[in-house]
KOLKOL-509731 format. One record per atom (N, C-alpha, C): residue in one letter; x, y, z. Coordinates in pm, whole numbers, padded with zeros to 5 digits, always signed. Atoms other than C-alpha are relative to their C-alpha. Layout:
residues N
AXYZ ...
end
This chain:
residues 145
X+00042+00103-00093 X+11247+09900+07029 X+00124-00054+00071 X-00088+00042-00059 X+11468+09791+07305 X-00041-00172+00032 X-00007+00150-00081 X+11555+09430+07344 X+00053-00074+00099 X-00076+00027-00127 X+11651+09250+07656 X+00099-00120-00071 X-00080+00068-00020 X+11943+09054+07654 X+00062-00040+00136 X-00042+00034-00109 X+12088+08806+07929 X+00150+00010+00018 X-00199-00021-00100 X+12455+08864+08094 X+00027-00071+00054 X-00040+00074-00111 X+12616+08698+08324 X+00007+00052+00113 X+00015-00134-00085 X+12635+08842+08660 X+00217+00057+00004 X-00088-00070-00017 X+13005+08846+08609 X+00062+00155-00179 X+00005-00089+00073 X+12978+09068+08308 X-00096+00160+00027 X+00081-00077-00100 X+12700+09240+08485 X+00096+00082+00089 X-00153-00027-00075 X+13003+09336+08716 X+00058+00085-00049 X-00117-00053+00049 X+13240+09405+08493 X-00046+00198-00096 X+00081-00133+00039 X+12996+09688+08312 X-00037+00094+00117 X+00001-00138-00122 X+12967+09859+08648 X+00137+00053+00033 X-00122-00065-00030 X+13285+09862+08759 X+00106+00016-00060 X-00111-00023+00113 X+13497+09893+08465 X+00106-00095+00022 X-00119+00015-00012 X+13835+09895+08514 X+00033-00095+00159 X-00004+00009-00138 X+13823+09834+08937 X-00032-00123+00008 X+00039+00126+00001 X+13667+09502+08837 X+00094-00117+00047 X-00066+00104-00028 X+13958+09313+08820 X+00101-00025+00121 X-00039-00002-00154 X+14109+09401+09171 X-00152-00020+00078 X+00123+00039-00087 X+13717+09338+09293 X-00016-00146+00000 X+00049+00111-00005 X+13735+08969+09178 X+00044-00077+00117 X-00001+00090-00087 X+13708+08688+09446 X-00041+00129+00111 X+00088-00043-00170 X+13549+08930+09733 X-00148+00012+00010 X+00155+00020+00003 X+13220+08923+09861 X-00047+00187-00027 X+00067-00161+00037 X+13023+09240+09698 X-00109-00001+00043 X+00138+00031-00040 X+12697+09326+09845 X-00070+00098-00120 X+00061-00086+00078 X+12436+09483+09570 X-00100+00051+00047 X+00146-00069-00075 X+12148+09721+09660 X-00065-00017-00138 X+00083-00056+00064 X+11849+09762+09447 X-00079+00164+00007 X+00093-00139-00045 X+11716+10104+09460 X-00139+00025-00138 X+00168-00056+00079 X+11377+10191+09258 X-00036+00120+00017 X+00049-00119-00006 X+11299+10540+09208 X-00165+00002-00067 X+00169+00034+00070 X+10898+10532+09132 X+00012+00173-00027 X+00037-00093+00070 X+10782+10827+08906 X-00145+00037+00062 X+00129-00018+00004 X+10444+10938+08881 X-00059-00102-00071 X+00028+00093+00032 X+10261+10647+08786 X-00091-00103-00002 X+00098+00146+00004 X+09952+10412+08729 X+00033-00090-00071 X-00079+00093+00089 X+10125+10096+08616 X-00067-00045-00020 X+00078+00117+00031 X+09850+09863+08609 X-00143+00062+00043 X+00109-00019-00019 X+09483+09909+08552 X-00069-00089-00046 X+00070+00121+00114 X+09284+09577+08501 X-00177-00046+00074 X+00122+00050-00093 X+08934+09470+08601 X-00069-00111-00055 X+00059+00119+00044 X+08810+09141+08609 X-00095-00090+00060 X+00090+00163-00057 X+08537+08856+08659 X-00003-00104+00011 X+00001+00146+00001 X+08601+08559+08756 X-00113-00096+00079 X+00164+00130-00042 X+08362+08268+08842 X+00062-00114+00091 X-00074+00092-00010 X+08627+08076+08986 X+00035+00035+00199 X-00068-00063-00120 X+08677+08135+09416 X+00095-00019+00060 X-00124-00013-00065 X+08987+08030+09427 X+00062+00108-00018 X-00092-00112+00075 X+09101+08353+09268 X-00019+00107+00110 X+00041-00132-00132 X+08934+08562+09590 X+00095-00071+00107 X-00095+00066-00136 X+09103+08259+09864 X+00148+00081-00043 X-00176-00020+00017 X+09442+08329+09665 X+00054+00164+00015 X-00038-00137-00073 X+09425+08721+09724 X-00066+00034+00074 X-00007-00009-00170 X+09320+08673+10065 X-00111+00122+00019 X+00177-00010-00022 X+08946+08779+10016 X-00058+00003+00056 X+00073+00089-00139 X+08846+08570+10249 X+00016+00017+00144 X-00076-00007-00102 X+09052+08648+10546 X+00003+00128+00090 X+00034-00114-00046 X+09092+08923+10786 X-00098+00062+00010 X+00104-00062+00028 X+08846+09180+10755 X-00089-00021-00043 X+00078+00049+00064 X+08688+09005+10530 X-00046-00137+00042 X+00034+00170-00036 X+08662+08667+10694 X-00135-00052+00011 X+00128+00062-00026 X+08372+08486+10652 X-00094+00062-00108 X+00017-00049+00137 X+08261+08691+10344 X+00005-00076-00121 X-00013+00082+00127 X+08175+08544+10010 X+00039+00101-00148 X+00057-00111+00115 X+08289+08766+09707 X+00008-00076-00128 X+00024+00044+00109 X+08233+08494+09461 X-00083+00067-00093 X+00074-00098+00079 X+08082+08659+09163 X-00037+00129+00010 X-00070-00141-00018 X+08203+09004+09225 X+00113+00004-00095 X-00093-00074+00111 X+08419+09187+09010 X+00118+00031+00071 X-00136-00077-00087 X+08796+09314+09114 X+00047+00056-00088 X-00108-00121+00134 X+08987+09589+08974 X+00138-00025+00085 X-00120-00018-00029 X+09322+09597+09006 X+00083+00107-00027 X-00084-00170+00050 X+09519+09924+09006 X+00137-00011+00159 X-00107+00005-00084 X+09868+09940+09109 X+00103+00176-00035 X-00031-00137+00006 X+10084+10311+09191 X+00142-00018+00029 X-00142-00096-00030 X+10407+10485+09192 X-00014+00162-00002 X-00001+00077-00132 X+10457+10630+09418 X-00104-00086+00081 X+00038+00096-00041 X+10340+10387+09622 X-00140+00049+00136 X+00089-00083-00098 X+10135+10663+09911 X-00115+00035-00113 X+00124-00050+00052 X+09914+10744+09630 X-00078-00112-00035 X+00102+00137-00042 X+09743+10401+09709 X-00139+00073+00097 X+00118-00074-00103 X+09553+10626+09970 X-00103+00102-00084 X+00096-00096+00087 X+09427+10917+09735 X-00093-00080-00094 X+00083+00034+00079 X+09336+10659+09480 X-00155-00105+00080 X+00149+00059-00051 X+09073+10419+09742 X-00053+00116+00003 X+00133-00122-00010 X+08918+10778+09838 X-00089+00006-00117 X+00108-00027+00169 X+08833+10829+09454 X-00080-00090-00053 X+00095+00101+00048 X+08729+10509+09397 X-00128+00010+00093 X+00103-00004-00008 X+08498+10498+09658 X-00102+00132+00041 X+00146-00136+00034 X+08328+10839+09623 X-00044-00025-00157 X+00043+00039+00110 X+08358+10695+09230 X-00156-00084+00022 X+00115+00115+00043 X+08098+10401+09250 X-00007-00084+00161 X+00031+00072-00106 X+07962+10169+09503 X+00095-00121+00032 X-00074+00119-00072 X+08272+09935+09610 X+00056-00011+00148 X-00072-00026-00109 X+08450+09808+09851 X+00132-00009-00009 X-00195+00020+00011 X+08886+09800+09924 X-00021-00164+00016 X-00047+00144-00047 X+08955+09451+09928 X+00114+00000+00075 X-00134-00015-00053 X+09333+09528+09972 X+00038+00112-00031 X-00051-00119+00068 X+09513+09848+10000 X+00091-00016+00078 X-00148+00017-00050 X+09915+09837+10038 X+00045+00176-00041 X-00071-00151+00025 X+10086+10192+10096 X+00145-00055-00027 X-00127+00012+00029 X+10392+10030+10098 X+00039-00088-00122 X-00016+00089+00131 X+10349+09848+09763 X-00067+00062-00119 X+00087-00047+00111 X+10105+10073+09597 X-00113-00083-00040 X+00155+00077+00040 X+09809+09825+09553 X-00076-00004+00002 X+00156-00039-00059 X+09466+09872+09560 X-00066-00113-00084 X+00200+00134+00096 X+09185+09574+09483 X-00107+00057+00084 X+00155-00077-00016 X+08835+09703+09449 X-00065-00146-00017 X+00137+00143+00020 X+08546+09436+09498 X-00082+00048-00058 X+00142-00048+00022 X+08202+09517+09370 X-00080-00111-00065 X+00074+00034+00138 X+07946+09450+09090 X+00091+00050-00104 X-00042-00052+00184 X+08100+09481+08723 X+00044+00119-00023 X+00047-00162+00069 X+07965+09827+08634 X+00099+00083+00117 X+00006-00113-00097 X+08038+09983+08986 X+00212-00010+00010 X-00143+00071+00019 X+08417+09780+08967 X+00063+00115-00134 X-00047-00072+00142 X+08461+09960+08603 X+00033+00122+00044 X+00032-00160-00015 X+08353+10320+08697 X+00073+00026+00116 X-00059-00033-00119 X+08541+10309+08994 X+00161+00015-00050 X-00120+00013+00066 X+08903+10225+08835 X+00001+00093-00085 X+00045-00131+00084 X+08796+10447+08530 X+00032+00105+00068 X+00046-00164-00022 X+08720+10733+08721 X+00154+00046+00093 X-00130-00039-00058 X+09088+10661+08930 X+00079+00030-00081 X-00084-00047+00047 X+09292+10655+08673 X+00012+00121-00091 X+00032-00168+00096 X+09108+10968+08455 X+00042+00070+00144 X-00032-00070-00121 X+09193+11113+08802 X+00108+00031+00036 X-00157+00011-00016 X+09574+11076+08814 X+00045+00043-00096 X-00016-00053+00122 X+09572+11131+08464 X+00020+00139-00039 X+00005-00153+00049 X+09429+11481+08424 X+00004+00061+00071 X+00032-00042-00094 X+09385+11623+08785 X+00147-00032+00036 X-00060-00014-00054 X+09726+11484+08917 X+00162-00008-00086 X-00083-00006+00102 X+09910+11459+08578 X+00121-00148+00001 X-00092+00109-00036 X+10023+11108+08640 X-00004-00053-00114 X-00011+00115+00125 X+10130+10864+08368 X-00110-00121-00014 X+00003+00088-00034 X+09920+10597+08326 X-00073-00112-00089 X+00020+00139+00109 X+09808+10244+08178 X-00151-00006-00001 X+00090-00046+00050 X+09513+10245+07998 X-00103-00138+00114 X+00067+00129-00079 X+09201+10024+08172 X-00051-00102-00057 X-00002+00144+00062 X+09182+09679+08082 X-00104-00075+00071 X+00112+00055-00074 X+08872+09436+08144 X+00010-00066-00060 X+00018+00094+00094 X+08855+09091+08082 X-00125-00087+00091 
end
């Protein structure tokens, strides 16, 4: 089991650049992040809430959807790496079951499914057995609360 431990960022530093560190101190350094995404269904969750602030706060309501009620509807949540296979997975969902996209980000990997319950379940289900065995992707098991 790996445990996290906190650093400092000037130790943080000093573990990258070794030795070079101490001719780097006092200048401005710029850091990149880079993220290499794998193959990957990180998140698979589907849930009911009763509550509509939880549809206003992921923007439910708005756009496309404006003027729409999906109080008492179901949402799945399924998130990808890479982040383009946001597109393959709405197709599957909705030839899976009767939903609709709420949100789909290519450049974030995100997909929220609306529906009923059942059609919400079988739809996520049937994406990630889909990535799983068909596209050999990694991925997180499906969660419903």
């Amino acid at each position: 089991m790996i445990t996290a431990q906190k650093i400092t960022r000037e130790e943080l530093l000093e573990k990258i650049f070794h030795k070079d560190y101490e001719e780097l101190k006092g200048q401005t350094l710029r850091m990149t992040r880079v993220r290499i995404p794998g193959k990957e269904v990180c998140m698979a969750h589907v849930l009911n809430p009763s509550d509509p602030s939880i549809y206003q706060n992921l923007g439910l309501h708005i756009g496309t959807h404006e003027g729409e009620d999906h109080t008492g509807e179901a949402i799945g949540l399924i998130r990808f790496t890479p982040w383009e296979a946001v597109v393959a997975a709405a197709d599957c969902a909705m030839k899976a079951a009767d939903v609709q996209i709420g949100f789909m980000d290519r450049f974030c990997g995100t997909l929220i499914l609306t529906g009923g319950l059942t059609e919400v379940r079988t739809a996520v289900q049937e994406v990630v057995r889909f990535f799983r065995d068909d596209l050999h992707f990694e991925t997180a098991e499906v969660t419903v609360n």
